[in-house]
C-alpha positions as CSV (number, residue, x, y, z in Angstrom):
1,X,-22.4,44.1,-25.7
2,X,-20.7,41.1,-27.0
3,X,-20.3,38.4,-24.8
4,X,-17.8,36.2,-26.8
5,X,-15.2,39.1,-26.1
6,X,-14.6,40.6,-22.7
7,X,-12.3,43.1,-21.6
8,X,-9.7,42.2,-19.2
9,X,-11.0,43.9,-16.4
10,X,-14.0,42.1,-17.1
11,X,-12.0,38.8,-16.8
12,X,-10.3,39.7,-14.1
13,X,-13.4,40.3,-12.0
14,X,-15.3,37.2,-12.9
15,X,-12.2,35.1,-12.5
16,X,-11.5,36.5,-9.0
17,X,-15.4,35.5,-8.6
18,X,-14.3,31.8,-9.5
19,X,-15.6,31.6,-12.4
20,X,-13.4,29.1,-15.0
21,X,-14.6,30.5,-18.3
22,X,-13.3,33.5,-17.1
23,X,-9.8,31.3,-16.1
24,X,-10.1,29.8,-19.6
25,X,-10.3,33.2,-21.6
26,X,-7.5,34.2,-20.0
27,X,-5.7,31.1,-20.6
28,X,-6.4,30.8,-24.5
29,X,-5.5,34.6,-25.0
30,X,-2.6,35.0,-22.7
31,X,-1.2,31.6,-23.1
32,X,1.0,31.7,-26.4
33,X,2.2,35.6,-25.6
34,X,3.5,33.8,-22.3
35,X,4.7,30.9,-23.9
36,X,7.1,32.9,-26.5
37,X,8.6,35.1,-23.4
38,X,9.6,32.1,-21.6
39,X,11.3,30.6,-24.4
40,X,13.2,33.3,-25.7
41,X,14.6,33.2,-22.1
42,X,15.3,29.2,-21.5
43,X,15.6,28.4,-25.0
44,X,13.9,24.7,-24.6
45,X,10.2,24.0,-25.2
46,X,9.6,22.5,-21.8
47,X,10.9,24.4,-19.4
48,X,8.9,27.4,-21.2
49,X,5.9,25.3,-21.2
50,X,5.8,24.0,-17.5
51,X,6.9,27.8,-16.3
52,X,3.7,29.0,-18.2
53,X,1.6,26.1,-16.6
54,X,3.4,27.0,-13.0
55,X,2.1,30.9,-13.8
56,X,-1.4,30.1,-14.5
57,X,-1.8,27.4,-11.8
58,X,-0.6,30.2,-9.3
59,X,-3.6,32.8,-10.8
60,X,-6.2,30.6,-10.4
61,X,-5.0,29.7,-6.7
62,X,-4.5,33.7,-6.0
63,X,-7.4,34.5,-8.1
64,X,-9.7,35.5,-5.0
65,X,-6.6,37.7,-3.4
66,X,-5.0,38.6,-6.3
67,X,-4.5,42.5,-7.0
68,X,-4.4,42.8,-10.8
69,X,-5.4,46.1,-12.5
70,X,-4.0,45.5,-15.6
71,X,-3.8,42.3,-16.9
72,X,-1.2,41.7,-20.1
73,X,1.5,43.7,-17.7
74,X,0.8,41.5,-14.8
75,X,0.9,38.5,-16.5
76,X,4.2,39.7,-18.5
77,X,5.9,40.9,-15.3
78,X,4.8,37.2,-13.4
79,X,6.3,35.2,-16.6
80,X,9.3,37.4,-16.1
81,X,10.1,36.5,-12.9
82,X,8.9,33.3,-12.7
83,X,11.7,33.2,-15.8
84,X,14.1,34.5,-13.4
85,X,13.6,32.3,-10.5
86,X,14.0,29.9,-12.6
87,X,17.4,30.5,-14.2
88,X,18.7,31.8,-10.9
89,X,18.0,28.2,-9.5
90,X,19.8,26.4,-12.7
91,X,23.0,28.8,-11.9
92,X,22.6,27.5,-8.0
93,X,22.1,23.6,-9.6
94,X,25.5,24.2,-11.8
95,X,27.4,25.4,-8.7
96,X,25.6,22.8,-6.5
97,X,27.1,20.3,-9.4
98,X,30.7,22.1,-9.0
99,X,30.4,21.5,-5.0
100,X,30.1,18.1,-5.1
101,X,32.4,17.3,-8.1
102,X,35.2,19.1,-6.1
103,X,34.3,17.3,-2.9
104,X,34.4,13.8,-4.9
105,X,38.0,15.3,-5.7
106,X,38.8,16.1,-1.8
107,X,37.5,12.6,-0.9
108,X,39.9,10.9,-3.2
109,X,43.1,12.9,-3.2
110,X,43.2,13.8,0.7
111,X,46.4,15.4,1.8
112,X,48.9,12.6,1.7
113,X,47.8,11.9,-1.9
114,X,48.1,15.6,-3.1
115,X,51.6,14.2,-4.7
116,X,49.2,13.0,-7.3
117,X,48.1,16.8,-8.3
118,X,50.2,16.1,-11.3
119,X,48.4,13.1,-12.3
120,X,44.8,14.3,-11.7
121,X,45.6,17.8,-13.7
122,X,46.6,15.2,-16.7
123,X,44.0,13.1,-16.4
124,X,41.3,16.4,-16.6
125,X,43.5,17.4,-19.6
126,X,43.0,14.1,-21.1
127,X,39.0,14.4,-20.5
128,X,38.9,17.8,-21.7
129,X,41.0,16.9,-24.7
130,X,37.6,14.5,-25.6
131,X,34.7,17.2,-25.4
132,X,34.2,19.2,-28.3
133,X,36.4,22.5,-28.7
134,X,33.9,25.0,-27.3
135,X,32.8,22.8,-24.2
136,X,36.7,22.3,-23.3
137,X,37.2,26.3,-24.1
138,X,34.5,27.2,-21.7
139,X,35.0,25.2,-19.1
140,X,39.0,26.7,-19.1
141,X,38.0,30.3,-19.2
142,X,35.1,29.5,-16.0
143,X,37.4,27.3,-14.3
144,X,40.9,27.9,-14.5
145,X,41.1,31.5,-15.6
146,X,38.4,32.3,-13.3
147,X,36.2,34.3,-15.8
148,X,32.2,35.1,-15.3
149,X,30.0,33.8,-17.5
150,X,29.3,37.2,-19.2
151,X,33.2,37.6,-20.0
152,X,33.5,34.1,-21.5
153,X,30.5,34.6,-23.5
154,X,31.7,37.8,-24.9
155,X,35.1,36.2,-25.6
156,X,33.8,33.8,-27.4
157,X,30.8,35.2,-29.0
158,X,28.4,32.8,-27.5
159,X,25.1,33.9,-25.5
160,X,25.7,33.6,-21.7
161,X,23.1,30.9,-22.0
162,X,25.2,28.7,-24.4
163,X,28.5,29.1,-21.7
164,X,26.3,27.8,-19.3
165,X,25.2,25.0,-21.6
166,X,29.1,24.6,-22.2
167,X,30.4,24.5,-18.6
168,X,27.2,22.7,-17.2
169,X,28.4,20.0,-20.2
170,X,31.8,20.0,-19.2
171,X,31.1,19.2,-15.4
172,X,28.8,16.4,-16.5
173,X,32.0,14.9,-18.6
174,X,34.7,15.4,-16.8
175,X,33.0,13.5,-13.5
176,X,31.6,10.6,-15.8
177,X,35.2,10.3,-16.8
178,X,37.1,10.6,-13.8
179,X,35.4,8.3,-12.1
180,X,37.7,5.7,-13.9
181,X,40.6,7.8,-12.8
182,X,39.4,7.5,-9.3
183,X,38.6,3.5,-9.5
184,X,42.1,2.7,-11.0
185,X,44.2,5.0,-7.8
């Protein structure tokens, strides 16, 4: 038998043993199969990389308790949802980010200033007229037509990921800007 190349199950049992060449096997053949899942999903280099590193940091700490019977599916289904956990809790972040812009906006425009509703809806037209075309378009369809992501993205041809990016940019934008609006009422 060669020893240079092991079968997974043969990996799997050493590295539930403890054994790091085992670990390290795994890790050189898995790694780049892993690696191009995640970043098909998130689209950025380091996010793919670290969500790799946060799998294989969890094997090695699960190793002993760990039921895995066949190795390439687990390790594909693991990236998946650590993919998914992942992009779940940038969706929470972006609406995290949309809470406290609108409370910024509550703080400053309490009811006796509502009057100013007119000025404050000119002043976001005036931001949004800065950001580039798409950003601006985006962040109209999510915000004041109410659309999901998946509706905006099909209206405008873009991946859902890209709206995200869009809106997400928008947000960012539109409080760095108003915060002059805010300072001169």
């Amino acid at each position: 038998m060669n020893h240079t190349i092991q079968s997974d199950q043969e990996l799997v049992a050493k590295l539930q043993t403890g054994q790091k060449s085992a670990f390290e096997e795994i890790y050189k053949k898995y790694w780049r199969k892993l690696y191009n899942i995640a970043f098909h999903q998130t689209g950025k280099k380091e996010e793919a990389e670290e969500l790799v590193q946060d799998l294989f940091v969890g094997i090695w700490q699960r190793r002993e308790t760990a039921q895995i019977k066949h190795l390439d599916l687990y390790l594909t289904l693991s990236i998946k949802n650590k993919i998914y956990d992942f992009i779940k809790s940038q969706i929470s972040y972006r609406k995290y980010q949309e809470y406290i812009i609108l409370k910024e906006v509550d703080l400053h425009f309490e009811t006796d200033s509502i009057v100013n509703y007119l000025e404050l809806t000119a002043a976001v037209e005036k931001v949004l007229s800065l950001l580039p075309e798409k950003s601006a378009q985006a962040f109209r369809m999510s915000r004041f037509e109410d659309l999901p992501v998946k509706k905006i993205a099909e209206e405008m041809e873009l991946s859902e990921k890209a709206v995200e990016y869009h809106i997400t940019k928008s947000l960012r934008f539109i409080k760095e800007n108003l915060k002059t609006y805010y300072s001169a009422n």
